[in-house]
C-alpha positions in Angstrom: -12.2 -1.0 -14.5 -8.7 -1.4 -13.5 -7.3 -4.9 -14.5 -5.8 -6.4 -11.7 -9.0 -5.4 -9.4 -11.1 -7.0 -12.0 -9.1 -10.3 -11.7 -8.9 -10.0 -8.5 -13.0 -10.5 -8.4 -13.3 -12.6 -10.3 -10.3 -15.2 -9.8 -12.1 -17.1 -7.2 -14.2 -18.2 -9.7 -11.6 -19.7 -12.3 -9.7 -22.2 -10.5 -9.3 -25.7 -12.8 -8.6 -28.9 -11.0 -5.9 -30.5 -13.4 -7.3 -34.2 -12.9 -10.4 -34.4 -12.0 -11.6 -37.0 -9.7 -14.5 -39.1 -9.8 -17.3 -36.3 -9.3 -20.6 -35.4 -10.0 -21.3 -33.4 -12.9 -22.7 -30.1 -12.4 -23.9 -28.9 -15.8 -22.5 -29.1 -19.3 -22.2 -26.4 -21.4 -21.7 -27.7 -25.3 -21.6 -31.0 -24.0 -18.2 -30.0 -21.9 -18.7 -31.0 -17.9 -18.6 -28.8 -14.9 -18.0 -30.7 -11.8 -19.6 -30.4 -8.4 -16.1 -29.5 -7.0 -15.4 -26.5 -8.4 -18.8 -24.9 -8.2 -18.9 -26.0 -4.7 -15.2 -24.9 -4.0 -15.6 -21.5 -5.9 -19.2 -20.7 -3.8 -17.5 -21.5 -0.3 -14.2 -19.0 -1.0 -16.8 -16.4 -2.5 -19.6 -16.6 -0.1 -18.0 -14.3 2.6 -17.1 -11.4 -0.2 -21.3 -11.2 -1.3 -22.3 -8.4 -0.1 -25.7 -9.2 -1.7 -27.8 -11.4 0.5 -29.4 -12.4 -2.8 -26.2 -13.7 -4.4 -26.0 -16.0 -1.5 -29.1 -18.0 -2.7 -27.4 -21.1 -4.4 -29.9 -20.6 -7.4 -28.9 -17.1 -8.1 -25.1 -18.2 -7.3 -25.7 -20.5 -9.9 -26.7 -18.3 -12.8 -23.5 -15.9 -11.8 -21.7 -19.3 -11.9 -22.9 -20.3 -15.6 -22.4 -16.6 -16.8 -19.0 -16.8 -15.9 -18.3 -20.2 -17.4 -20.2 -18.6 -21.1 -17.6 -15.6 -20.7 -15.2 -17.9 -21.0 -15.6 -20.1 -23.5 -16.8 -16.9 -25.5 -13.2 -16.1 -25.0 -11.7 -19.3 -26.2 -13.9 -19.2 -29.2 -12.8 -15.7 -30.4 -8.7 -17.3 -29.6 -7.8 -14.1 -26.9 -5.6 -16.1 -25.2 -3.0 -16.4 -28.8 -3.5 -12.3 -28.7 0.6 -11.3 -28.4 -0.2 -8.6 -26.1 -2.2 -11.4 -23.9 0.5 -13.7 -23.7 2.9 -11.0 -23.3 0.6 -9.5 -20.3 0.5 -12.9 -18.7 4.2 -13.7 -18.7 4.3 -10.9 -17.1 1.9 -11.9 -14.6 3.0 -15.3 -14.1 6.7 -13.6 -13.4 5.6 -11.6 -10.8 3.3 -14.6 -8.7 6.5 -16.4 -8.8 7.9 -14.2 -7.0 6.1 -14.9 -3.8 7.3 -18.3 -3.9 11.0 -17.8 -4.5 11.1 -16.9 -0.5 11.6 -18.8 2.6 8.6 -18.3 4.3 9.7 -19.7 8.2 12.9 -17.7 8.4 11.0 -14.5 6.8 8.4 -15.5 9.8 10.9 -15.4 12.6 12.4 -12.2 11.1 8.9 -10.8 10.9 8.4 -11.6 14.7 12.1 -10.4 15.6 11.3 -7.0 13.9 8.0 -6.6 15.7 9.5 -7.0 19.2 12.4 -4.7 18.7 9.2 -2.1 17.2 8.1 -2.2 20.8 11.3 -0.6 21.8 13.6 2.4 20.9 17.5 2.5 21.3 19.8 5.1 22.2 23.5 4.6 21.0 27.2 6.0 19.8 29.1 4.3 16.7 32.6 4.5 15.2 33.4 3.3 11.9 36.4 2.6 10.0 35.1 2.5 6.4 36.1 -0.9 3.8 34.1 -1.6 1.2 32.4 -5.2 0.8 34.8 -6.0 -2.1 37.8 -5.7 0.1 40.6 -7.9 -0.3 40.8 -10.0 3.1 44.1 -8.6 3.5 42.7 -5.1 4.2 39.5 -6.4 5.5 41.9 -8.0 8.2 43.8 -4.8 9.1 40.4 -2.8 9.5 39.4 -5.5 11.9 42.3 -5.4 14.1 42.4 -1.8 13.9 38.8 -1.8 15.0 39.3 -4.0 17.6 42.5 -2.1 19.6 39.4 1.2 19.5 37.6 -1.0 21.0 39.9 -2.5 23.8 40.9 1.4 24.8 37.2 1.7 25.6 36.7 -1.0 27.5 40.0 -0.2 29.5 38.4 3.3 30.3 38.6 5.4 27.0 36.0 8.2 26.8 33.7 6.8 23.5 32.6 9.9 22.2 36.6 11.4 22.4 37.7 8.2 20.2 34.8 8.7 17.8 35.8 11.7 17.7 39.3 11.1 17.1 39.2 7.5 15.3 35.4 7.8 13.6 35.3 7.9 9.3 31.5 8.6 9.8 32.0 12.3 9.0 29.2 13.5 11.7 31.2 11.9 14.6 33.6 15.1 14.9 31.0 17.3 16.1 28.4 14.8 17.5 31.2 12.1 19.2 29.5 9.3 17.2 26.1 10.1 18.6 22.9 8.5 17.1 20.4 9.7 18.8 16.9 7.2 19.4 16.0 4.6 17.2 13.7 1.7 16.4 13.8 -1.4 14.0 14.2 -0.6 10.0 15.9 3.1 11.0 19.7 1.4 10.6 20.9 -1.1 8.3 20.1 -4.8 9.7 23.7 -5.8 10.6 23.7 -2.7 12.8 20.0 -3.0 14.4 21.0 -6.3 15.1 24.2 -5.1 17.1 22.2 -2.3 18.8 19.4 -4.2 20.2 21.7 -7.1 21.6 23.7 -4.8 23.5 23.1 -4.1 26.9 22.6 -0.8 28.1 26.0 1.1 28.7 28.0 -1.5 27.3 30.1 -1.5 23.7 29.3 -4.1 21.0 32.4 -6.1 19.6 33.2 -5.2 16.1 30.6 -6.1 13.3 30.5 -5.4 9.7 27.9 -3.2 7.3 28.6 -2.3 3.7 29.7 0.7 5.3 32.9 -0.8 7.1 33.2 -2.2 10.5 31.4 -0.6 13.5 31.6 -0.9 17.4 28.4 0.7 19.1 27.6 2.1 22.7 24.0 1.4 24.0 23.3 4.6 26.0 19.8 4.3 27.0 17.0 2.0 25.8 13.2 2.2 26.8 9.3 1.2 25.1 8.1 2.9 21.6 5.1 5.7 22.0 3.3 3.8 20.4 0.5 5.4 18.9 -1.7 7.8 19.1 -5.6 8.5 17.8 -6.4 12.4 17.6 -9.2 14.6 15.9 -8.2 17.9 14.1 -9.7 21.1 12.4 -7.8 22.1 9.5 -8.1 25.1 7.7 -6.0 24.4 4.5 -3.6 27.3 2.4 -4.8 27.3 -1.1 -4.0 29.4 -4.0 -7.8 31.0 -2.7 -6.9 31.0 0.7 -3.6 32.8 1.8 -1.5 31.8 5.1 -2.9 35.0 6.8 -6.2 34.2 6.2 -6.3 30.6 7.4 -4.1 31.9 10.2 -6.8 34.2 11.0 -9.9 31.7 10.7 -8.2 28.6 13.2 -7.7 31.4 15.9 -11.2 32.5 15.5 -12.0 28.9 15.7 -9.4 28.2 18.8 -11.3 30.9 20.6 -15.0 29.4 20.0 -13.0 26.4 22.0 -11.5 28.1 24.7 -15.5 29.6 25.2 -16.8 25.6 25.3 -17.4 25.0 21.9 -18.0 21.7 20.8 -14.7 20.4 18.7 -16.3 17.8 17.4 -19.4 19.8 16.0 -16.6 22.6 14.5 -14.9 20.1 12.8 -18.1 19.0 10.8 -19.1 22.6 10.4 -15.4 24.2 9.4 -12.5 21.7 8.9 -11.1 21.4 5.2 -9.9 17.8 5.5 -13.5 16.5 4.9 -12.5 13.0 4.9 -12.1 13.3 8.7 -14.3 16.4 9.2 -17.4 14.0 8.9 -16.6 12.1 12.0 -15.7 15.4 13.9 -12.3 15.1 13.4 -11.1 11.8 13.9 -8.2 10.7 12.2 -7.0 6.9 12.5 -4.0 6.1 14.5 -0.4 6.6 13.6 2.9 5.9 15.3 6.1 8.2 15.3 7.6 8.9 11.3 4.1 7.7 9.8 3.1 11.1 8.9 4.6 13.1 6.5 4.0 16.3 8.6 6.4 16.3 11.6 5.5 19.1 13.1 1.8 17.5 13.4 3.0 14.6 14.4 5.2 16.3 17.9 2.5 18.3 18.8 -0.5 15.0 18.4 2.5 13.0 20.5 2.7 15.4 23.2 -0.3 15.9 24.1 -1.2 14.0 27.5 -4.9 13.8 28.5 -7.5 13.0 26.5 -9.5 15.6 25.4 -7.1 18.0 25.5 -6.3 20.4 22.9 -3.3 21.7 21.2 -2.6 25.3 20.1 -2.7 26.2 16.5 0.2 24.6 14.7 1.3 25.0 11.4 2.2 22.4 8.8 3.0 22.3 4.7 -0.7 21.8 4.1 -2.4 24.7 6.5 -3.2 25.2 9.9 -4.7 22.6 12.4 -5.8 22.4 15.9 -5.1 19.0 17.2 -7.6 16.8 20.3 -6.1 13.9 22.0 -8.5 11.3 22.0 -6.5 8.6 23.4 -2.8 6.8 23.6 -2.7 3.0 21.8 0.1 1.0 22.3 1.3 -1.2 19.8 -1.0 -3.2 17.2 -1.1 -6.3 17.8 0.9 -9.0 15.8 -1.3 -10.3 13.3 -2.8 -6.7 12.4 0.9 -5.6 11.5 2.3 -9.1 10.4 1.7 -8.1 6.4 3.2 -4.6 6.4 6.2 -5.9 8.5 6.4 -8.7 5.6 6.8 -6.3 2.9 9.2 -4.0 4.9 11.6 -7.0 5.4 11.4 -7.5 1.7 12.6 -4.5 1.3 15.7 -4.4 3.7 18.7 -6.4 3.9 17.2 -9.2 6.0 15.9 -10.3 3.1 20.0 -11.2 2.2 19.5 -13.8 5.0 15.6 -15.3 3.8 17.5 -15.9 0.1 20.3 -17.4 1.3 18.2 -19.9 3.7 16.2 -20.4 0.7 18.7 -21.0 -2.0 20.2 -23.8 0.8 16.9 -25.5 1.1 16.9 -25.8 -3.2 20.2 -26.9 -2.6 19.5 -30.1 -1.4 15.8 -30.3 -3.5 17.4 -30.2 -6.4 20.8 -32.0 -5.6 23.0 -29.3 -6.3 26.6 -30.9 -7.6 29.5 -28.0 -7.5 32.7 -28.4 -9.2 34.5 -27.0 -6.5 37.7 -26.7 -9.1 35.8 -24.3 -11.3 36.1 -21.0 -9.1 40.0 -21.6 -8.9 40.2 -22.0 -12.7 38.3 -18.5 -13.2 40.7 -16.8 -10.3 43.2 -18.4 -12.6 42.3 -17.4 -15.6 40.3 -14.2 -15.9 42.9 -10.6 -16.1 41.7 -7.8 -14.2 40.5 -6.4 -18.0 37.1 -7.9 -17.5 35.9 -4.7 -15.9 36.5 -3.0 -19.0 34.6 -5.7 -21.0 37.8 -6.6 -22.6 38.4 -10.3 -21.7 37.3 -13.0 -23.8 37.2 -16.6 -22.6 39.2 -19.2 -25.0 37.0 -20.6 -27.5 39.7 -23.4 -28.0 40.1 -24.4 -24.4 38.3 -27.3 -23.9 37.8 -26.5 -20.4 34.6 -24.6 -21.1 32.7 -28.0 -22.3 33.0 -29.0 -18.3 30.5 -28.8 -15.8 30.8 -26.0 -12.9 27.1 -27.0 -11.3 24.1 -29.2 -12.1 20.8 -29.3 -10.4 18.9 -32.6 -10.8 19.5 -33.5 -14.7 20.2 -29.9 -16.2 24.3 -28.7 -16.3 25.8 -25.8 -16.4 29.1 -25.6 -18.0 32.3 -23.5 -17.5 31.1 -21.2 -20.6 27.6 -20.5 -19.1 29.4 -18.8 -16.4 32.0 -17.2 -18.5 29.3 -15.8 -20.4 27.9 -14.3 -17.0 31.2 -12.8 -15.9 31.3 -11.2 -19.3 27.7 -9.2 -18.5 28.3 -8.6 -15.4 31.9 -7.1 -15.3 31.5 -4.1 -16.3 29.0 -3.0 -13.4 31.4 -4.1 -10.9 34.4 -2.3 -11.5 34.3 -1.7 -7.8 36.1 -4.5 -6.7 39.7 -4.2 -6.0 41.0 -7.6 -7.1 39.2 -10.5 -9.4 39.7 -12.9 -7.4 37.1 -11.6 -5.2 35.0 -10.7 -7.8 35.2 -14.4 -8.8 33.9 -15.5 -5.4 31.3 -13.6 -5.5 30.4 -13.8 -8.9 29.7 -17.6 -8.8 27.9 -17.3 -5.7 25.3 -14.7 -7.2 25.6 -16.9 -10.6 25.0 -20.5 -8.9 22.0 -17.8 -7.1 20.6 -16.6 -9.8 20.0 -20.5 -11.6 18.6 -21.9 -8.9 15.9 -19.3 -8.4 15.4 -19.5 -12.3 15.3 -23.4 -12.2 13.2 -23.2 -8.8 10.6 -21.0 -11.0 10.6 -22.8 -14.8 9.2 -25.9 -12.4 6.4 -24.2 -10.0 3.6 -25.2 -12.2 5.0 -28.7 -11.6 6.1 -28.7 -8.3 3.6 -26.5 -6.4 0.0 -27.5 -6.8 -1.0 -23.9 -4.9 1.2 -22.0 -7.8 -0.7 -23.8 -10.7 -4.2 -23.1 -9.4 -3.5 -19.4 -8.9 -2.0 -19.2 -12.3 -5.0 -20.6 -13.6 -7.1 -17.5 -11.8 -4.6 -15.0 -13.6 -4.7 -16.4 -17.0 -8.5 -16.7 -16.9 -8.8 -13.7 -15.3 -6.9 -11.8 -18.1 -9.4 -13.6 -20.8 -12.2 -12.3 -19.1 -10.8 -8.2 -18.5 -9.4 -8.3 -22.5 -13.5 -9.7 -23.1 -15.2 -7.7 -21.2 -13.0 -5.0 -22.8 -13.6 -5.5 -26.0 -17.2 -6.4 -25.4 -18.8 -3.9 -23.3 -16.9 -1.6 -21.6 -15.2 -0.2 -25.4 -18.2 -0.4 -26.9 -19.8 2.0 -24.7 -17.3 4.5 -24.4 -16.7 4.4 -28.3 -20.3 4.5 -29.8 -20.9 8.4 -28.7 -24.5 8.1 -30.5 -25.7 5.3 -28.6 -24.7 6.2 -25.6 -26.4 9.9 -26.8 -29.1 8.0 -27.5 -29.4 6.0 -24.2 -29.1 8.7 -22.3 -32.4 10.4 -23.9 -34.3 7.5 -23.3 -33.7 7.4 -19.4 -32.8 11.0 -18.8 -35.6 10.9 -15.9 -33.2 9.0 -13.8 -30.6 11.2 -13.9 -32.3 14.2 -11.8 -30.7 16.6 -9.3 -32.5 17.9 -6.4 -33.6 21.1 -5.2 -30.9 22.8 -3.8 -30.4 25.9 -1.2 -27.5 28.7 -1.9 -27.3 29.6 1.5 -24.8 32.2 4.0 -24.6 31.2 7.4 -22.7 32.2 10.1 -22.1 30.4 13.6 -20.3 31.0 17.5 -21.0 30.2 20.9 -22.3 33.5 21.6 -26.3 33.3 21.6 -26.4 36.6 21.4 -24.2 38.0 18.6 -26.3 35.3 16.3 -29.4 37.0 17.8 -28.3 39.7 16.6 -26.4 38.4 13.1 -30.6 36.7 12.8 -32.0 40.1 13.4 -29.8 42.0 10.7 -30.9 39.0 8.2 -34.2 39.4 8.6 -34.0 43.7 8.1 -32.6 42.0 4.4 -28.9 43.4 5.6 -26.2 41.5 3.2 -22.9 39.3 4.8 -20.9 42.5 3.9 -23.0 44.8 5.8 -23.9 42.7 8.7 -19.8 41.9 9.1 -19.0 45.7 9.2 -22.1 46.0 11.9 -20.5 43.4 13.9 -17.0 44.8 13.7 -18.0 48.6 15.0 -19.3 46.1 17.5 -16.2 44.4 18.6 -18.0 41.2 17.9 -16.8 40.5 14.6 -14.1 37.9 16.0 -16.8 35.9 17.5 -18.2 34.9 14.2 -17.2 32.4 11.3 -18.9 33.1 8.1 -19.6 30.3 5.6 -21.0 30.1 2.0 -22.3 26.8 0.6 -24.8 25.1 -1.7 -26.6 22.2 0.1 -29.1 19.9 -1.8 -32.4 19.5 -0.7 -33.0 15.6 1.7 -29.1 15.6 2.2 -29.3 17.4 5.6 -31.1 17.9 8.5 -30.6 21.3 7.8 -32.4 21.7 4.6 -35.3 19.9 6.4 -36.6 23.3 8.5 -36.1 25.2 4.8 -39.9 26.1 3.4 -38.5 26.6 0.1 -38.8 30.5 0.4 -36.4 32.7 -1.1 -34.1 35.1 1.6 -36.1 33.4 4.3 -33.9 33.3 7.3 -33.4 30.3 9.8 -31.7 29.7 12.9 -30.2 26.3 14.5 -28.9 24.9 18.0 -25.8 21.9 17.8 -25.2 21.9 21.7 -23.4 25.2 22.8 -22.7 26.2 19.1 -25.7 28.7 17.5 -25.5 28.9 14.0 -27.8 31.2 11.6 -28.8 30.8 8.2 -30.1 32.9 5.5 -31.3 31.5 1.7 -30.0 33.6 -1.2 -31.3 31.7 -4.0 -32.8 28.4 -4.9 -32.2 26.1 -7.7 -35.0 24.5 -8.5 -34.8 20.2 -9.5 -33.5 19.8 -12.5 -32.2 16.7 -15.0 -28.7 17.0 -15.5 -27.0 17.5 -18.5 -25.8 14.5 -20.6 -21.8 16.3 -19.7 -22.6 16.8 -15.8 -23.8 12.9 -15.1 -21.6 11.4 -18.7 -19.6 8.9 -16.3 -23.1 7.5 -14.8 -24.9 7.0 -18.2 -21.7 5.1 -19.7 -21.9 2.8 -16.4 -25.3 1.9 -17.1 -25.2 2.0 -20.6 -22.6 -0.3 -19.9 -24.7 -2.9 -18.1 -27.2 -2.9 -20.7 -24.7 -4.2 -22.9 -23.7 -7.0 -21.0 -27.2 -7.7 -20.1 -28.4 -7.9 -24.0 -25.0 -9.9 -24.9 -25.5 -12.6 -21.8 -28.8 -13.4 -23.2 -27.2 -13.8 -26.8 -24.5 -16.4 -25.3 -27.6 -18.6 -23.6 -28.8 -18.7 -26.7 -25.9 -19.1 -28.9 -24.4 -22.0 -26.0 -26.4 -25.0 -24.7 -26.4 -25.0 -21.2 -27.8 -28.3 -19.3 -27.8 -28.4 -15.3 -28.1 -31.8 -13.7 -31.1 -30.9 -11.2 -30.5 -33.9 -9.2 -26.9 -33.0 -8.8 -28.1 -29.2 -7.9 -30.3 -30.7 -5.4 -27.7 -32.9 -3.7 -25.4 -29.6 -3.5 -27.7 -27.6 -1.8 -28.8 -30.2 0.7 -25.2 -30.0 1.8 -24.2 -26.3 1.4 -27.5 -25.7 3.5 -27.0 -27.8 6.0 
């Protein structure tokens, strides 16, 4: 089982209340207490994920409850949690949940809200640029801006925009396209420019803004509301090393033409499509929206498509050939659906600049940030413009490194921490054009970078929803390196047991009858009359294919060879169990015929056909045999009047 699944199962179960109040006790196991609370606490989160009406029973829950608990002391007692490569696992663990509170959650909100508006739009627009990097002294950063600014005022007098871009524009595309964009939506352009694009009116110019590109003006030529997206159904016939590009040309136009004659798409999708995830529910794919799929020429012919129900023309993409059915149009999903994806995209973007910088603000003031605003000068000061070739040392004798540059509540960081810093962090920046600016910037991402750190060393103590989901990792990870080492090793390693177990219960392990069958289909009653009639005179698929094509009708049949197990379809229900016997079925307007070639009787599988199955089971014999040796080897004692009073209010 994969490790962070298994915690995630089982770490509503492991939350530890630091101090626990005055509360009944549950049950002791060894003589240690187990409150009401938690049982009642872990039961109520849980109760919605039991799938197993059973499990639902308080009593049963119970005994899951206590099994859990003996895991885990059966894990203290054999000291997994001093194991290096647990505590090295769980630092790594615990880094990572931090990181989903080192974020301001109310300014990510409105940025999540912003971007899912401007999603329900798309805009058309022209830029220029005039290219300074962020590093830029401000005397050129000045110049740029004025320069940018003049473009800008020869537009707005009556300049032609797409001549100027033309002219003026360091984005090297805007010679032949005049600065043209083309449409967009939110997350296509950098967030500085989105920002610009979308509050600008149609046909007017933006003033200047800056990127890490440079500084832009933009033209807003057109605006109007996102496709959305749209739900279709599609028969694939995929190109495989087997099955060549002419050949799986040649089967969807076989296939288009059954359509164009009535067929059913739906009922040709089940019977012929190669995407058999969708070919199951006759097609049906879920919905996307424009740049979801990773096949665009799909993707244009799904979004133009007008009425529902109708259908495309063969269209080719890297992974075969399809024929595409609108089923319907769907506009935007709503809010709350797309809330968590939009999360993680802003995470990902340079919004999330503006959430860590709100953040770092709000730590500011928690943790009484003091600055020694005299610090940055000293550095500009003092630091040559060797440090970007790891070359400067700070003074050891200079007494100004002892001083304090920041301190955040009682901690202090001193004018040699940050040295240190400029030191490891030089020699990726040679970038910058001057140290003074590097300075700046430097102690911002310095004073940054402690905060976050301090913020995070003092979570357990600070954040009372932090501790408790800590407590589910750690425990979790105790239980996975247990159950590891316990039962899921054990079976995989001992390959004569599991031999063994396997010859003991080989009678569940059984496949089915099955039917190696040909079978051909088409709209045409008659051709299949015909194919039926040509089975039944003991004519092979060879044979009846070169009848049909002296015919002419060879182009209104699609062959297929399977192996379908007895019970599994309706199909195999009007077989007799007769070899070569020959049988015929009706799906709506689509006539299909079928033929048995030879049948393979039930059979129990081999130990190397079903392996993954016995180890699974073997598996939970294990842990059954070892949960019976912790009852015994633990003392378990459940208060019943305690259970009584818990299920008189859980019941209620």
């Amino acid at each position: 089982m994969h490790k962070t699944l298994f915690i995630f199962l089982f770490s509503a179960a492991t939350i530890v209340v630091s101090a626990q109040k005055k509360d009944a006790v549950l049950l002791n196991i060894n003589g240690q207490p187990v409150y009401t609370s938690e049982f009642k606490r872990v039961y109520l989160k849980n109760i919605d994920l039991v799938k197993d009406e059973s499990q639902k029973d308080i009593d049963q829950y119970l005994n899951l409850f206590v099994d859990y608990k003996l895991k885990l002391n059966e894990a203290l007692a054999l000291e997994l949690d001093k194991n290096e490569k647990y505590i090295k696992e769980f630092e790594g663990y615990k880094k990572q949940l931090a990181s989903g509170y080192l974020t301001d959650n109310e300014v990510s909100e409105q940025l999540v809200k912003e971007a899912y508006d401007r999603m329900k739009k798309r805009v058309n627009a022209s830029h220029i640029l005039l290219q300074v990097t962020p590093n830029a002294a401000p005397k050129d950063t000045l110049e740029i801006y004025n320069k940018i600014s003049k473009i800008r005022d020869s537009i707005v007098n009556g300049g032609n925009f797409n001549e100027i871009a033309k002219r003026n524009s360091e984005d090297p595309s805007a010679k032949d396209n005049g600065g043209d964009l083309g449409w967009f939506s939110a997350f296509r352009m950098v967030y500085p420019f989105e920002d610009a694009a979308f509050s600008t009116e149609v046909g007017e110019v933006s003033m200047p803004f800056r990127t890490r590109f440079g500084y832009h003006i933009l033209k807003v030529n057109d605006k109007e509301a996102s496709l959305g997206e749209v739900t279709v159904a599609h028969i694939m016939i995929a190109t495989t090393p087997e099955v060549k590009e002419e050949e799986a040309h040649t089967r969807i136009k076989d296939i288009k033409k059954q359509l164009d004659q009535g067929a059913s798409f739906e009922a040709l999708a089940k019977e012929y499509s190669d995407d058999k995830n969708t070919a199951v529910n006759g097609g049906k794919m879920n919905k996307f929206g424009q740049g979801v799929l990773n096949a665009p020429e799909f993707e244009k012919k799904a979004f133009a498509l007008q009425t529902p129900g109708e259908i495309s023309e063969p269209v080719k993409t890297d992974y075969g050939w399809h024929i595409i059915k609108l089923i319907e149009k769907n506009p935007l999903e709503e809010y709350d659906k797309l809330k968590g994806e939009l999360t993680q995209k802003i995470k990902r973007d340079s919004r999330s600049q503006i959430i860590t910088n709100s953040f770092t603000n709000k730590l500011k003031k928690k943790y009484n940030l003091v600055s020694n605003k005299e610090a940055v000068e000293y550095f500009k000061n003092n630091v040559p413009v060797t440090v970007f070739d790891g070359n400067w040392q700070p003074d050891s004798t200079d007494t100004a490194m002892q001083k304090t540059i920041f301190s955040l509540k009682t901690k202090k960081y001193s004018y040699g921490d940050f040295a240190k810093y400029i030191q490891e962090t030089a020699a990726n920046n040679r970038q910058y054009q001057n140290v003074a600016a590097f300075i700046e910037d430097s102690y911002k991402n310095y004073e940054t970078k402690e905060l976050l750190s301090f913020h995070e060393e003092n979570l357990e103590n600070d954040n009372e929803d932090f501790a408790k989901v800590l407590v589910e990792y750690r425990d979790g990870l105790l239980l996975f390196d247990l159950m590891e080492t316990k039962v899921w090793n054990a079976a995989k390693t001992d390959s004569i047991a599991l031999q063994k177990f396997y010859e003991a219960n080989k009678e569940a392990y059984v496949k089915e009858k099955s039917y190696q069958i040909v079978k051909a289909s088409s709209t045409d009653q008659e051709v299949i009359a015909d194919v039926e009639k040509l089975f039944n005179q003991g004519l092979s698929k060879e044979a009846i294919e070169k009848n049909l094509t002296e015919a002419g009708k060879a182009a209104n049949v699609i062959w297929l060879e399977e192996e379908v197990e007895e019970g599994n379809t309706n199909l195999t229900k009007k077989l007799t169990g007769k070899e070569n016997e020959v049988v015929s079925i009706n799906e709506g307007d689509l006539y299909t015929v079928l033929k048995v070639i030879k049948i393979n009787p039930k059979k129990i599988k081999s130990f190397e056909e079903i392996k993954g199955k016995v180890i699974s089971d073997y598996q939970e014999e294990i842990e059954k045999k070892w949960m019976q040796e912790l009852r015994e080897k633990y003392e378990v004692k459940v208060n019943k009047r305690t259970l009584k009073a818990i299920k008189k209010e859980l019941n209620s």
